[in-house]
N, C-alpha and C positions, 0 to 999 in steps of 0.2 A: 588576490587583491579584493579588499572588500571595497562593497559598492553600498552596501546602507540598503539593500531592498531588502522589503519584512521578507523572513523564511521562516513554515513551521516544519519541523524536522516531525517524519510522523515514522514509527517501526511500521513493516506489513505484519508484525505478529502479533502486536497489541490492535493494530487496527482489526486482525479477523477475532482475535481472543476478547474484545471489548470493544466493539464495534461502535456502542452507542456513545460510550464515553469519547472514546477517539473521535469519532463524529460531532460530536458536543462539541470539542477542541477547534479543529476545524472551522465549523461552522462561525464561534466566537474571536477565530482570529482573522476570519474574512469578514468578520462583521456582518453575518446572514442569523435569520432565525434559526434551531436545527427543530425540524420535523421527523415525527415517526414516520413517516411513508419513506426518508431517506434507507430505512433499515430491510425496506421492503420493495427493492430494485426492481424484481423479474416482474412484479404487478402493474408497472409499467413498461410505456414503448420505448424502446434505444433505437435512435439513428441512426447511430454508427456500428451498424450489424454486418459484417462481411456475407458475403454470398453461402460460406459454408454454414452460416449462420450464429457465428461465435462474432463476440467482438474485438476490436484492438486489442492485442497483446492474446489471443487466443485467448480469452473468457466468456465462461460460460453463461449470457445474460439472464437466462432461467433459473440460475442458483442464486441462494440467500448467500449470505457474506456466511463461509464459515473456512475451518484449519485444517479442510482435507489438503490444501498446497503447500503449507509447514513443511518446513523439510526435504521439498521433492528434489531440493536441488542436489543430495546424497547420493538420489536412482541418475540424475543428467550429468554433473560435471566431475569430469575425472580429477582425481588428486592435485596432477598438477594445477589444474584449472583452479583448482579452491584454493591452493597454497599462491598462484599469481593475484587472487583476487584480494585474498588476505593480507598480502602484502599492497596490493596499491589500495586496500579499504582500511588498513590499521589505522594510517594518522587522524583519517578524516572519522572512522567510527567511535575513536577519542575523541574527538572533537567536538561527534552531535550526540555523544551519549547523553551530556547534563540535561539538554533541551527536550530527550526523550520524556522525561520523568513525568 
């Protein structure tokens, strides 16, 4: 059911492959300035640091944005895992491709 609230469909593979453009995106569809120091995270403090010292979703807040996690899901999810996923992601990954662009 659509509801009318803005969504911007963002890939995590253009956002690490083109960070600053994706950022750009972002920034101008929440209506914020984008700044260079967005591209340069670890030079600041994060709150939300867990005790092992990584953040939400296990990231690592002293890395720059880059494409060493491209792909890893190959080394984590078994075949069938990627064939259920693909199957409940096909309609909807047709759906936000156009918006990816």
């Amino acid at each position: 059911m659509q509801r009318g609230y803005p969504v911007l469909a963002i890939s995590y593979e253009r956002l690490v492959t083109q960070p600053e453009e994706q950022l750009r995106r972002v920034c101008a569809f929440m209506g914020i300035e984008f700044r260079d120091e967005m591209l340069h995270h670890p030079a600041h403090s994060h709150r939300e640091i867990l005790e092992n010292g990584l953040a939400v979703g296990n990231s690592d807040p002293t890395r720059l944005i880059d494409t060493a996690s491209v792909g890893q899901w190959r080394n984590s999810l078994a075949p069938e895992d990627v064939a259920l996923a693909q199957e409940i992601a096909g309609p909807l990954a047709d759906m936000i491709t156009p918006f990816l662009a």
